[in-house]
PDB file of N, CA, C and O in Angstrom:
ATOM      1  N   UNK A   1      -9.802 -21.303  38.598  1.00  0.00           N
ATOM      2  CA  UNK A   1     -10.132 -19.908  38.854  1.00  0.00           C
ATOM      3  C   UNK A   1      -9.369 -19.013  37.882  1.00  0.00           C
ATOM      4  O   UNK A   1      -8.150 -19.012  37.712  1.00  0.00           O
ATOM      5  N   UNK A   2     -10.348 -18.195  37.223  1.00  0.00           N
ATOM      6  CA  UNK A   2      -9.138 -16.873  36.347  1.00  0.00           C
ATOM      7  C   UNK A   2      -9.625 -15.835  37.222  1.00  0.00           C
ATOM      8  O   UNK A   2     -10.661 -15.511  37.801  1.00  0.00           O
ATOM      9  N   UNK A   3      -8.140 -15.357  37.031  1.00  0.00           N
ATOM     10  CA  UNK A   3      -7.946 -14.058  37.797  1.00  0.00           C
ATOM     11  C   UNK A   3      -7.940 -12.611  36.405  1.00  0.00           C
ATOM     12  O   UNK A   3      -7.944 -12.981  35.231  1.00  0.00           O
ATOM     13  N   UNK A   4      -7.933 -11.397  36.657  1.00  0.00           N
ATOM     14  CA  UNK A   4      -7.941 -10.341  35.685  1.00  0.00           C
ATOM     15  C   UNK A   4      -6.574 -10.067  35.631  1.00  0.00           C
ATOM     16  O   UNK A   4      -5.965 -10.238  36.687  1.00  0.00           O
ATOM     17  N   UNK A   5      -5.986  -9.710  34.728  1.00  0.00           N
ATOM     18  CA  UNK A   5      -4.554  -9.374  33.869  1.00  0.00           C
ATOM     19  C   UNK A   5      -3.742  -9.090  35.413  1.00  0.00           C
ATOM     20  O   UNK A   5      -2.905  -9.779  35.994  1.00  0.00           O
ATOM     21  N   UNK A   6      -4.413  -7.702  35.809  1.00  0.00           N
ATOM     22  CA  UNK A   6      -3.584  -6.908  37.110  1.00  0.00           C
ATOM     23  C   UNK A   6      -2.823  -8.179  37.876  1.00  0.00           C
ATOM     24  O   UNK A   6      -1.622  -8.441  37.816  1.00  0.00           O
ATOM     25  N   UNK A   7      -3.820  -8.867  38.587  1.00  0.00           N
ATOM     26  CA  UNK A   7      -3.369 -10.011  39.244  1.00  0.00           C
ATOM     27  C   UNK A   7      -2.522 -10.852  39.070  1.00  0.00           C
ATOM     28  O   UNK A   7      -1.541 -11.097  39.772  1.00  0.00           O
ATOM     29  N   UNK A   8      -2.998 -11.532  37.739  1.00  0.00           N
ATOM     30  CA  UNK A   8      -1.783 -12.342  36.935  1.00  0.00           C
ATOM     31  C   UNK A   8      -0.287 -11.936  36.998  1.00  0.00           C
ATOM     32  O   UNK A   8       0.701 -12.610  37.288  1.00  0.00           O
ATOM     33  N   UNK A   9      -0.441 -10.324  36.556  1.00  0.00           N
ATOM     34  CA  UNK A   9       0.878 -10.077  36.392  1.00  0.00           C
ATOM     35  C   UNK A   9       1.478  -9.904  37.584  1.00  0.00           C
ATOM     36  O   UNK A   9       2.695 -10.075  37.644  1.00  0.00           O
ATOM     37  N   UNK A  10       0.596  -9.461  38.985  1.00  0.00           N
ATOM     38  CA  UNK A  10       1.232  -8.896  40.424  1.00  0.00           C
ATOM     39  C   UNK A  10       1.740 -10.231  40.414  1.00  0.00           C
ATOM     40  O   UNK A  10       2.943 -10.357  40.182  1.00  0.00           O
ATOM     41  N   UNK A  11       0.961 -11.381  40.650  1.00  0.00           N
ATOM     42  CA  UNK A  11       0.936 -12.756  41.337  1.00  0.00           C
ATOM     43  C   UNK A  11       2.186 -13.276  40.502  1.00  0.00           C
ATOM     44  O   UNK A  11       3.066 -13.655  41.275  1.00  0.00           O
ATOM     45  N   UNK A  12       2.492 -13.394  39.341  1.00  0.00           N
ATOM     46  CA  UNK A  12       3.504 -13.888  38.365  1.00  0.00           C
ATOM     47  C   UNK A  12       5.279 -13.552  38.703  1.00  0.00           C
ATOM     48  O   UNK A  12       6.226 -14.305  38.930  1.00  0.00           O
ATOM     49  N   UNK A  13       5.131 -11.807  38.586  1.00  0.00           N
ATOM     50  CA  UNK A  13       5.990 -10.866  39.004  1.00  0.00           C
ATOM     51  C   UNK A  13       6.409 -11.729  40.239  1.00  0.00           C
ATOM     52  O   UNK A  13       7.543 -12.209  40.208  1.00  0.00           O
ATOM     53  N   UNK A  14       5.765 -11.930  41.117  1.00  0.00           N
ATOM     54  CA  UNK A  14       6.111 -11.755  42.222  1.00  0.00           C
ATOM     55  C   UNK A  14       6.914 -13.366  42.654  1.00  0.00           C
ATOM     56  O   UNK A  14       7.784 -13.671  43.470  1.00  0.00           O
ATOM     57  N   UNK A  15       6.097 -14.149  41.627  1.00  0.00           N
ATOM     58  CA  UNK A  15       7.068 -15.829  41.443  1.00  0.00           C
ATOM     59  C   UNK A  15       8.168 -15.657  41.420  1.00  0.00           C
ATOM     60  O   UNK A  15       9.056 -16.157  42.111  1.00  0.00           O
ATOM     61  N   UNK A  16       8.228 -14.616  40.275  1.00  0.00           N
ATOM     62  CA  UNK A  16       9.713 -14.348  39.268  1.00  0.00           C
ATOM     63  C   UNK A  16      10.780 -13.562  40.669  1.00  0.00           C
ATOM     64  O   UNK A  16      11.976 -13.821  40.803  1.00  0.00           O
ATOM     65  N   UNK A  17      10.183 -12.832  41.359  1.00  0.00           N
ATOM     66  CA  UNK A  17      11.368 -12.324  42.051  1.00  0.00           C
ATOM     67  C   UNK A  17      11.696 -11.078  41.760  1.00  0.00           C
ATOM     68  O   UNK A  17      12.592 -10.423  42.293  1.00  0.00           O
ATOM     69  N   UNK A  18      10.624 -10.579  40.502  1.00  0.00           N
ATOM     70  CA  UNK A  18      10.784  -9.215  40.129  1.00  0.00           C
ATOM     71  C   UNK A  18       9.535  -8.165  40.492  1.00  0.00           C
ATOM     72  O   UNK A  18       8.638  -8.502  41.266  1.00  0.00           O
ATOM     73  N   UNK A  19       9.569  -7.059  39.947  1.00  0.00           N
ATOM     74  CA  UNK A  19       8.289  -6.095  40.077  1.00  0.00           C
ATOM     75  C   UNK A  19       7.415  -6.745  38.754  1.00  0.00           C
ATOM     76  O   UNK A  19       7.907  -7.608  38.027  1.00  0.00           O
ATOM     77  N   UNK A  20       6.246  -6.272  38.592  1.00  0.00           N
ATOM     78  CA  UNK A  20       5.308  -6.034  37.486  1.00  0.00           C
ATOM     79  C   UNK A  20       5.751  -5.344  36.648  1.00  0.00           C
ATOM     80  O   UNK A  20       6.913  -5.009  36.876  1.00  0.00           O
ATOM     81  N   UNK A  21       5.221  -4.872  35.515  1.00  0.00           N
ATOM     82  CA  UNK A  21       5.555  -4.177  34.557  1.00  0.00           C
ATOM     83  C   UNK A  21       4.528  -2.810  34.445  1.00  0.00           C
ATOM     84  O   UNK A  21       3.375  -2.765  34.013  1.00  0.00           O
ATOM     85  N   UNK A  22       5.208  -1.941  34.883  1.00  0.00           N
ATOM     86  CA  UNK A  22       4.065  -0.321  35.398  1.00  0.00           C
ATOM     87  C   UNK A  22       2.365  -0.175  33.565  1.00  0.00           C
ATOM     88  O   UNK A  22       2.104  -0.638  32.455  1.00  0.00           O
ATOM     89  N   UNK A  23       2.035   0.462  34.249  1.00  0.00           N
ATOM     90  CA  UNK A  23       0.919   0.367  32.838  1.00  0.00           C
ATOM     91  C   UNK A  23       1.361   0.980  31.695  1.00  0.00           C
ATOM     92  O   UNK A  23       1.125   0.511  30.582  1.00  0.00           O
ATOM     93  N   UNK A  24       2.222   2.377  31.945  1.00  0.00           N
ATOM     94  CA  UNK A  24       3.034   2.178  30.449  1.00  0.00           C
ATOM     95  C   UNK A  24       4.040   1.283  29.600  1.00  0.00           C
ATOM     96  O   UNK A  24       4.238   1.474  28.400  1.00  0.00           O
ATOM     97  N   UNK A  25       4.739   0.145  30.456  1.00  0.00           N
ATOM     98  CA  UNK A  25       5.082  -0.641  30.049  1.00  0.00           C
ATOM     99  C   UNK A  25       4.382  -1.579  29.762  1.00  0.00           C
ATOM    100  O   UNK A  25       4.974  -2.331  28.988  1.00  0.00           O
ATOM    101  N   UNK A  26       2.758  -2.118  30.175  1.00  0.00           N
ATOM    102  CA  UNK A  26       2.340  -3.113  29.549  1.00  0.00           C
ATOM    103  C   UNK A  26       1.411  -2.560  28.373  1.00  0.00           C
ATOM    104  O   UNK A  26       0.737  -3.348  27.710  1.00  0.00           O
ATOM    105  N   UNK A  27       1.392  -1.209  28.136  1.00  0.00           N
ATOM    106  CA  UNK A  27       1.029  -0.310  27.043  1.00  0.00           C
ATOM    107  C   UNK A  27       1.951  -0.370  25.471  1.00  0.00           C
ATOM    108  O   UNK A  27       1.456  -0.368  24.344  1.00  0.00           O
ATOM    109  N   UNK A  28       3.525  -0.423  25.866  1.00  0.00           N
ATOM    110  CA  UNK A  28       4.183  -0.433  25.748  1.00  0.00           C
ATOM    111  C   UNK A  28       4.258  -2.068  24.780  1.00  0.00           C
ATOM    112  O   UNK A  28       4.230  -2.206  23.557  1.00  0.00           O
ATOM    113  N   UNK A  29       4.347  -3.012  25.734  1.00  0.00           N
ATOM    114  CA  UNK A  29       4.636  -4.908  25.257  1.00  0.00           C
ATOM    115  C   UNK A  29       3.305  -5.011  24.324  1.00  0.00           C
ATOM    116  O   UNK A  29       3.418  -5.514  23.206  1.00  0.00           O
ATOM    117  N   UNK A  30       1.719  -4.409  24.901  1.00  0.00           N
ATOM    118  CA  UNK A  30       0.718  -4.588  24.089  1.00  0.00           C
ATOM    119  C   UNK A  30       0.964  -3.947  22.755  1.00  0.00           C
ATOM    120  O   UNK A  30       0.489  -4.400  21.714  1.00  0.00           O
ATOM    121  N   UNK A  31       1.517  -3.170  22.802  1.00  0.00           N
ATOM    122  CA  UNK A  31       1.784  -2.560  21.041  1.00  0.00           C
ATOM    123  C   UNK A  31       2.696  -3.336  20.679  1.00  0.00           C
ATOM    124  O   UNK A  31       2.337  -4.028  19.727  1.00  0.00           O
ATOM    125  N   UNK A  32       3.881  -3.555  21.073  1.00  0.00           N
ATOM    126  CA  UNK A  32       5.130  -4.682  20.542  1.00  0.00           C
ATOM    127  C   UNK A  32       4.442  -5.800  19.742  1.00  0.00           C
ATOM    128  O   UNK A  32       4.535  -6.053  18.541  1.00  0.00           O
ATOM    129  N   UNK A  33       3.555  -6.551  20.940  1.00  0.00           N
ATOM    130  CA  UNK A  33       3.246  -7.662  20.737  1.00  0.00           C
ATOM    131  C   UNK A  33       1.521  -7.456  19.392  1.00  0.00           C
ATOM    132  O   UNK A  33       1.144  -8.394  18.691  1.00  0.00           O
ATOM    133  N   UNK A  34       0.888  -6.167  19.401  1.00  0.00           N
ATOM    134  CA  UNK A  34       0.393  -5.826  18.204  1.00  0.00           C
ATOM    135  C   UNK A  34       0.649  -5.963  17.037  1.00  0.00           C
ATOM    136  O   UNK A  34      -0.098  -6.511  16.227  1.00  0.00           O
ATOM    137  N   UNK A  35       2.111  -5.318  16.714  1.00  0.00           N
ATOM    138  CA  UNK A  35       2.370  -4.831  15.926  1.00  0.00           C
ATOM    139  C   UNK A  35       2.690  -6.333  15.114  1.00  0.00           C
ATOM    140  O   UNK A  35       2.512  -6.450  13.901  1.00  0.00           O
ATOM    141  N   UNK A  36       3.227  -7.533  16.052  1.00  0.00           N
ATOM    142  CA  UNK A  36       4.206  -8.788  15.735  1.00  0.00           C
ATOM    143  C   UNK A  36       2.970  -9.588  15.019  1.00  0.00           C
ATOM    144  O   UNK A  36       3.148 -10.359  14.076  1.00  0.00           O
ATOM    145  N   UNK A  37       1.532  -9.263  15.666  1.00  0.00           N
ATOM    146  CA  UNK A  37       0.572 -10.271  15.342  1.00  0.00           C
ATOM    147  C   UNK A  37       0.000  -9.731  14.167  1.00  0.00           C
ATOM    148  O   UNK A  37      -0.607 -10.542  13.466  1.00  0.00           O
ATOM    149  N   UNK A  38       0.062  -8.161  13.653  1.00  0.00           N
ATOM    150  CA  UNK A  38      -0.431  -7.993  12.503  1.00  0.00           C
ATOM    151  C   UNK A  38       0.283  -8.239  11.686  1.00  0.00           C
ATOM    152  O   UNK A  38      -0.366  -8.676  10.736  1.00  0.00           O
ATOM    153  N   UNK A  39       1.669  -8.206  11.408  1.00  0.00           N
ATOM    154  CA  UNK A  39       2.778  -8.049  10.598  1.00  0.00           C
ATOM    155  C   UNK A  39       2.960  -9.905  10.498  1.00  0.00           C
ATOM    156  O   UNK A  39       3.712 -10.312   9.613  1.00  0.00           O
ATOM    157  N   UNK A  40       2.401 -10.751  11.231  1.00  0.00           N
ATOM    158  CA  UNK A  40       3.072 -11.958  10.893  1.00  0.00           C
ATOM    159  C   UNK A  40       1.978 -12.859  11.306  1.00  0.00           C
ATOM    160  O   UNK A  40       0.816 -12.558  11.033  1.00  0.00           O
ATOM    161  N   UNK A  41       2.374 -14.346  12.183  1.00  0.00           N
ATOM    162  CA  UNK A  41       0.991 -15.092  12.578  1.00  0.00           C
ATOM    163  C   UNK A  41       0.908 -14.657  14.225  1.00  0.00           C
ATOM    164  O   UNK A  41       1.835 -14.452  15.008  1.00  0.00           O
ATOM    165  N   UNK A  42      -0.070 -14.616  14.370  1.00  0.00           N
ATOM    166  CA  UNK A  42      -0.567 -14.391  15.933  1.00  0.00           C
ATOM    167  C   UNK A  42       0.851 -14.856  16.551  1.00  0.00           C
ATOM    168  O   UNK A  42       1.264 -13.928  17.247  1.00  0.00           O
ATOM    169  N   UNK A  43       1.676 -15.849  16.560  1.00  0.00           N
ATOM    170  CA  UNK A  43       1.993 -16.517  17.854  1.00  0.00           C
ATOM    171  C   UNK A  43       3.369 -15.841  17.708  1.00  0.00           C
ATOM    172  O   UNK A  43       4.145 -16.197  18.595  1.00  0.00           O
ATOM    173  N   UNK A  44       3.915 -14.899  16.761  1.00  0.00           N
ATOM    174  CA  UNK A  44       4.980 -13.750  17.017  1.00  0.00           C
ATOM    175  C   UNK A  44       4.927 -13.187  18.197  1.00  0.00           C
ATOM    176  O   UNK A  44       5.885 -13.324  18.958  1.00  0.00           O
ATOM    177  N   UNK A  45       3.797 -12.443  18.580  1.00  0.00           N
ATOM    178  CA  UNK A  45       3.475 -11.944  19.380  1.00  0.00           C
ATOM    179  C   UNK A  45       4.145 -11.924  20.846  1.00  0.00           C
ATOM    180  O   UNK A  45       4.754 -10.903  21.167  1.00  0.00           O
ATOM    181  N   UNK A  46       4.086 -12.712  21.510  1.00  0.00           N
ATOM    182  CA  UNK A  46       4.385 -13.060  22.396  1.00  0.00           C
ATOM    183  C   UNK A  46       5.775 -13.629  22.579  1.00  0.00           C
ATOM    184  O   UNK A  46       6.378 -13.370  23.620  1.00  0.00           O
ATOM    185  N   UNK A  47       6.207 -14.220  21.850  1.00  0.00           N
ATOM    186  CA  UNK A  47       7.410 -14.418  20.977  1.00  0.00           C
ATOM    187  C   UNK A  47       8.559 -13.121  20.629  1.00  0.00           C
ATOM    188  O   UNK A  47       9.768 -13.163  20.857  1.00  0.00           O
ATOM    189  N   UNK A  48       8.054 -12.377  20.228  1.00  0.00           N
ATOM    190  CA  UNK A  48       8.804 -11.343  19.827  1.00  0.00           C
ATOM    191  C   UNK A  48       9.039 -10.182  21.113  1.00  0.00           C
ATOM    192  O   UNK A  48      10.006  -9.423  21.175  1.00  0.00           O
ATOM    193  N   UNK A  49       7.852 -10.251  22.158  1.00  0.00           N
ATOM    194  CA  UNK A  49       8.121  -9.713  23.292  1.00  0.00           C
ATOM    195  C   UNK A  49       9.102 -11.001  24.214  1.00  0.00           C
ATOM    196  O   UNK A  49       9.295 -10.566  25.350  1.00  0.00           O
ATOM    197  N   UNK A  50       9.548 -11.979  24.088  1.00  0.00           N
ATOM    198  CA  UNK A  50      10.799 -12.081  25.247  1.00  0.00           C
ATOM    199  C   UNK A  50      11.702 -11.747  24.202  1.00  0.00           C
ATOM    200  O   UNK A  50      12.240 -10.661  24.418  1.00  0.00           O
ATOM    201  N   UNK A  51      12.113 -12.378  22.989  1.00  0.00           N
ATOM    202  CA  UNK A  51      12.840 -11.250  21.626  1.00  0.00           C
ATOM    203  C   UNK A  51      13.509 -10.253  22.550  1.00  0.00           C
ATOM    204  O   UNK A  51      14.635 -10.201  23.044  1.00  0.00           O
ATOM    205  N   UNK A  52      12.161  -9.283  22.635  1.00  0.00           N
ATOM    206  CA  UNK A  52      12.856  -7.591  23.199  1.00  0.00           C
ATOM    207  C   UNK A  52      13.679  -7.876  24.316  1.00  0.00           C
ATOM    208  O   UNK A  52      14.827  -7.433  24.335  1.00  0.00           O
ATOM    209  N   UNK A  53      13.143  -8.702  25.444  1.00  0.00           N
ATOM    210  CA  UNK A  53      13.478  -9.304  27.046  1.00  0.00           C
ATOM    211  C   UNK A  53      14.854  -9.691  27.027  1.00  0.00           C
ATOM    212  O   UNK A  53      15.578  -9.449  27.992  1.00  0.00           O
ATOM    213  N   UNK A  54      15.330 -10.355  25.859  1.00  0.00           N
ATOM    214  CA  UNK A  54      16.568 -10.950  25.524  1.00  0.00           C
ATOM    215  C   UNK A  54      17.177 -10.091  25.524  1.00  0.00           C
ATOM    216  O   UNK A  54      17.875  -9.836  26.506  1.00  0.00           O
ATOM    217  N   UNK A  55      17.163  -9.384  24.544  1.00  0.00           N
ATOM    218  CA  UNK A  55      17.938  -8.478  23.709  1.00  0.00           C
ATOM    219  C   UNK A  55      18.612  -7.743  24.860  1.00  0.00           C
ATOM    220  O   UNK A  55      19.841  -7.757  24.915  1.00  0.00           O
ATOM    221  N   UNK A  56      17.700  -6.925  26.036  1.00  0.00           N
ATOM    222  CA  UNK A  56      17.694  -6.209  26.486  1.00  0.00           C
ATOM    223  C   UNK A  56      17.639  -4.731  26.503  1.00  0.00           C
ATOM    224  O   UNK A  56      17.924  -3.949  27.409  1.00  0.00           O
ATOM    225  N   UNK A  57      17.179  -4.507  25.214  1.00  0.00           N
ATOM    226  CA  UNK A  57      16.836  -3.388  25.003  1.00  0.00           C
ATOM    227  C   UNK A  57      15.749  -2.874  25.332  1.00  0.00           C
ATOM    228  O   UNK A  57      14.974  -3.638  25.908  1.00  0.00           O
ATOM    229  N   UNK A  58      15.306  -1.501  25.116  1.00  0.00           N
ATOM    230  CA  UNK A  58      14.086  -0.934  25.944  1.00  0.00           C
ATOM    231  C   UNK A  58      12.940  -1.117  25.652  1.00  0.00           C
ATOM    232  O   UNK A  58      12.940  -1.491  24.480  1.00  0.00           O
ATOM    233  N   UNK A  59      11.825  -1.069  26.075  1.00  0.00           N
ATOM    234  CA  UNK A  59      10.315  -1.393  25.396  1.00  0.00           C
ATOM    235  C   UNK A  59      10.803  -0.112  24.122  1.00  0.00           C
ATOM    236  O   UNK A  59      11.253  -0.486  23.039  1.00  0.00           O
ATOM    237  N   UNK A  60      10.671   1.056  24.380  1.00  0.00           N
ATOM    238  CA  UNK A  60      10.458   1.953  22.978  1.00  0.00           C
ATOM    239  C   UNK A  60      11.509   1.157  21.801  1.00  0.00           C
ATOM    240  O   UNK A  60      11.141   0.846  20.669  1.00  0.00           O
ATOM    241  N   UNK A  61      12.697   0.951  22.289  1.00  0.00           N
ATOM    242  CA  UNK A  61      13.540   0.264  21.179  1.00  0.00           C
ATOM    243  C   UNK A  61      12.711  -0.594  20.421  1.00  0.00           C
ATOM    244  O   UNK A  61      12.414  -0.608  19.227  1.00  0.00           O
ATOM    245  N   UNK A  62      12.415  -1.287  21.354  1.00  0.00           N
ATOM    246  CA  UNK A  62      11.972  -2.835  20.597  1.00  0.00           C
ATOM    247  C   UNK A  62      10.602  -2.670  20.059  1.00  0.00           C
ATOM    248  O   UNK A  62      10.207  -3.537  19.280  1.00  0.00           O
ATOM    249  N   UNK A  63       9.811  -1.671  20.363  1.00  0.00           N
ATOM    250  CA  UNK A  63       8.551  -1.447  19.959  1.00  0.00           C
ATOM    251  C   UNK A  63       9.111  -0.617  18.679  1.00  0.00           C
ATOM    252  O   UNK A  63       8.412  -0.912  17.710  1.00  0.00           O
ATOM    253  N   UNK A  64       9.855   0.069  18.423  1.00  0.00           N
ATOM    254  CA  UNK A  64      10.044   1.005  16.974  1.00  0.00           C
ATOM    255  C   UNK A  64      10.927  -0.130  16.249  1.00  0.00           C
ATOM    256  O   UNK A  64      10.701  -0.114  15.039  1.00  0.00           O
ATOM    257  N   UNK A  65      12.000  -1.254  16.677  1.00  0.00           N
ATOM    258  CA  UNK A  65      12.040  -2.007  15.687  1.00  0.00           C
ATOM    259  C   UNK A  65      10.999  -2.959  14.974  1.00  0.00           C
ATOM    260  O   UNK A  65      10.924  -3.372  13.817  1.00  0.00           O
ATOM    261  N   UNK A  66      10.237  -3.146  16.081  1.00  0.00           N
ATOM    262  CA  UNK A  66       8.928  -3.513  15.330  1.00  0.00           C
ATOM    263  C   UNK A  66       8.263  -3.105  14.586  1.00  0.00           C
ATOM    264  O   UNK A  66       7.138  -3.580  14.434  1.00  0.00           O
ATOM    265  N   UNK A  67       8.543  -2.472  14.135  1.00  0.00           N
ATOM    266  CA  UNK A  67       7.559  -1.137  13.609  1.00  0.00           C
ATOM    267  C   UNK A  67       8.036  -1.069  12.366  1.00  0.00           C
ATOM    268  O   UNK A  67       7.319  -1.163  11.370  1.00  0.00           O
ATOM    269  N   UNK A  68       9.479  -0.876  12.341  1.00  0.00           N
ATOM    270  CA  UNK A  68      10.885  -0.757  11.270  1.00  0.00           C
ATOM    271  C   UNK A  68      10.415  -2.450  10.290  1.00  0.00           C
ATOM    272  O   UNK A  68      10.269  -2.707   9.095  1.00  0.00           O
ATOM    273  N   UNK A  69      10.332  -3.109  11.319  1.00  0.00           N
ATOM    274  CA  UNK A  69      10.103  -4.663  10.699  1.00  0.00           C
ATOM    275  C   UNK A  69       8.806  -4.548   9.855  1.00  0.00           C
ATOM    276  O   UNK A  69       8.863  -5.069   8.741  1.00  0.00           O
ATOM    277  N   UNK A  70       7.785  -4.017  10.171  1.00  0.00           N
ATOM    278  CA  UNK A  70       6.213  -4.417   9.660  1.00  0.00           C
ATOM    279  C   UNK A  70       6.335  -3.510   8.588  1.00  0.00           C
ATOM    280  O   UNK A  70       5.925  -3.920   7.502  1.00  0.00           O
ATOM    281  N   UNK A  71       6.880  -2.188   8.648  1.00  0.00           N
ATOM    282  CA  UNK A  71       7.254  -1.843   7.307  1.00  0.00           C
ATOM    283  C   UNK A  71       8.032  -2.295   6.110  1.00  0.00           C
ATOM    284  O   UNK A  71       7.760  -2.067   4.931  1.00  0.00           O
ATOM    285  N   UNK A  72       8.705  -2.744   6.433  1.00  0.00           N
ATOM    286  CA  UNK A  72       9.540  -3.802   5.286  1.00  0.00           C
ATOM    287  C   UNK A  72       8.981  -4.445   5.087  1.00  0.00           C
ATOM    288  O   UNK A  72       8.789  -4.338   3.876  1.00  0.00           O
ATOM    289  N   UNK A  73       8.282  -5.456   5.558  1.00  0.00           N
ATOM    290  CA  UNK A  73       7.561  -6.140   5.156  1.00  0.00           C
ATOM    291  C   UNK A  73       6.358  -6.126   4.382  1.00  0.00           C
ATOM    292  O   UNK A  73       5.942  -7.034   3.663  1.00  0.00           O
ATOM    293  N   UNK A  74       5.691  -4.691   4.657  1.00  0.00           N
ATOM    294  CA  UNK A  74       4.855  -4.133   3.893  1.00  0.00           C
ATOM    295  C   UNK A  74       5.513  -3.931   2.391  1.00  0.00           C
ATOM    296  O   UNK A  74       5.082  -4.710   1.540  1.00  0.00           O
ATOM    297  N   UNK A  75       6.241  -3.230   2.082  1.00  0.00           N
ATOM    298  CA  UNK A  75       6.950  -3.508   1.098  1.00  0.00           C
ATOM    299  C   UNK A  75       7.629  -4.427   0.158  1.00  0.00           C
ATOM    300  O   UNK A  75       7.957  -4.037  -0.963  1.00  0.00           O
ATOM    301  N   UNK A  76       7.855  -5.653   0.575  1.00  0.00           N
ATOM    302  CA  UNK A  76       8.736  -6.308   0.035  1.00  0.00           C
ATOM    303  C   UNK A  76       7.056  -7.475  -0.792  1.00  0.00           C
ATOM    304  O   UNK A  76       5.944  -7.556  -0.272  1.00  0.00           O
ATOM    305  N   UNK A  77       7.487  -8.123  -2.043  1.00  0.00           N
ATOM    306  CA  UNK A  77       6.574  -8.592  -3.108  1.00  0.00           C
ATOM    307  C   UNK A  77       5.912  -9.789  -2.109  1.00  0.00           C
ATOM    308  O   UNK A  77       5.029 -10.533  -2.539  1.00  0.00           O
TER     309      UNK A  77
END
């Protein structure tokens, strides 16, 4: 059976022992995890969002170092 995102994440969240992640925060990981898959191979992505999880820094943090990253990279030969 697949369930739609909402669910996944209530049903998941709720394994974990924590809340969900409100819709600006999964607004928020979907750009993170955007930004990781254009700037590199798809499987950054997802990757680079526990990255942020680790770190513990904030979605905006970790979404503008991403950002900081795909530009350099744009740049460099």
């Amino acid at each position: 059976m697949t369930v739609e995102a909402d669910e996944w994440l209530q049903r998941f969240a709720a394994k974990l022992g924590i809340d969900p992640p409100s819709h600006d925060e999964q607004n928020l990981l979907l750009g993170l995890a955007g930004v990781a898959a254009h700037a590199s191979e798809r499987t950054a992505a997802p990757i680079s969002c526990w990255l942020a999880s680790r770190a513990g820094v904030s979605l905006v943090e970790a979404s503008a170092a991403a950002r900081e990253l795909a530009a350099e990279l744009e740049t460099e030969p």
